[in-house]
C-alpha positions as CSV (number, residue, x, y, z in Angstrom):
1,X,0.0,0.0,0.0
2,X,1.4,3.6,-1.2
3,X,2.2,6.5,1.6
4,X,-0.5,8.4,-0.1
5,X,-3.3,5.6,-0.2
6,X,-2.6,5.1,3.9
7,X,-2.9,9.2,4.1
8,X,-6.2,9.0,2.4
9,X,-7.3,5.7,3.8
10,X,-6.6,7.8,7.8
11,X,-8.1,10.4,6.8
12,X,-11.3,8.8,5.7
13,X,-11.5,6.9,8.7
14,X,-11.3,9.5,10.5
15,X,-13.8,12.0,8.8
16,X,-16.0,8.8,9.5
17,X,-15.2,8.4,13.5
18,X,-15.8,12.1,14.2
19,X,-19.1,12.4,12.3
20,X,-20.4,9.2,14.0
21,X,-19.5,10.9,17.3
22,X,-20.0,14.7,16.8
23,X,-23.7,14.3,14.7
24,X,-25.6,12.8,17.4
25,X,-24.0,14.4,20.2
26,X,-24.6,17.8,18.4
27,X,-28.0,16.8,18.1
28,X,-28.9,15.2,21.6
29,X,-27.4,18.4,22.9
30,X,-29.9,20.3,20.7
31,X,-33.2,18.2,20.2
32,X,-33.4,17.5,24.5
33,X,-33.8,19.2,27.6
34,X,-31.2,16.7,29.2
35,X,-28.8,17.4,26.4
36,X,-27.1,20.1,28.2
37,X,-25.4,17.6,30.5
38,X,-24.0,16.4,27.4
39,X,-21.5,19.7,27.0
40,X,-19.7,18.1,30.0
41,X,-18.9,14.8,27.8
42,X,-18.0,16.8,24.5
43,X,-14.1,17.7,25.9
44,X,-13.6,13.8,26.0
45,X,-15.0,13.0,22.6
46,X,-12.9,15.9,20.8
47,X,-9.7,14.7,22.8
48,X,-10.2,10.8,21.7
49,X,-10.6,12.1,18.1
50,X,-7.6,14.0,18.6
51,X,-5.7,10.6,20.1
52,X,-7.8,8.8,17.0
53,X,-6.1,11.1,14.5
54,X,-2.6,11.2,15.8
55,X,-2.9,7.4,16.4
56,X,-3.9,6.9,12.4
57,X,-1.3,9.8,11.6
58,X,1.4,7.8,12.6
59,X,0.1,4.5,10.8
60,X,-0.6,6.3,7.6
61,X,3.3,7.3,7.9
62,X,5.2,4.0,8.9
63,X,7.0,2.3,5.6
64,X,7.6,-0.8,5.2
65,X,9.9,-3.2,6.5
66,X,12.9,-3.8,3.6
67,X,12.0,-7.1,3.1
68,X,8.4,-6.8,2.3
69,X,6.3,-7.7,-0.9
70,X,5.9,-4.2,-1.7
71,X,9.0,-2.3,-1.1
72,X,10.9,-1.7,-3.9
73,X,14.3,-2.6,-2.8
């Protein structure tokens, strides 16, 4: 797999992971009158999807070892 596929293939993921979490949390804190409450979990969700992204960050930039399939040693 190319640098630039894992880059794209990260970043995709995590697009994916923080509109699962942000979109109903956004809207639970709109749409009800206990959603309020809700503003005290948000600092933990956007510091996991910070974690998530620097976790996929450094996956998307790891090479290969030399003697794998696809390096072209």
């Amino acid at each position: 797999m190319s640098p630039r596929s894992r880059f794209v293939l990260a970043a995709a993921a995590w697009c994916l992971a923080a509109v699962a979490l942000v979109l109903p949390l956004v809207w639970l804190i709109n749409n009800r009158d206990w959603g309020i409450g809700l503003m005290l979990v948000t600092p933990f969700v956007v510091y996991g999807l910070m974690r998530l992204g620097r976790a996929l960050e450094g996956w998307a930039r790891t090479t290969p070892p030399p003697g794998h399939e696809g390096s072209r040693d």
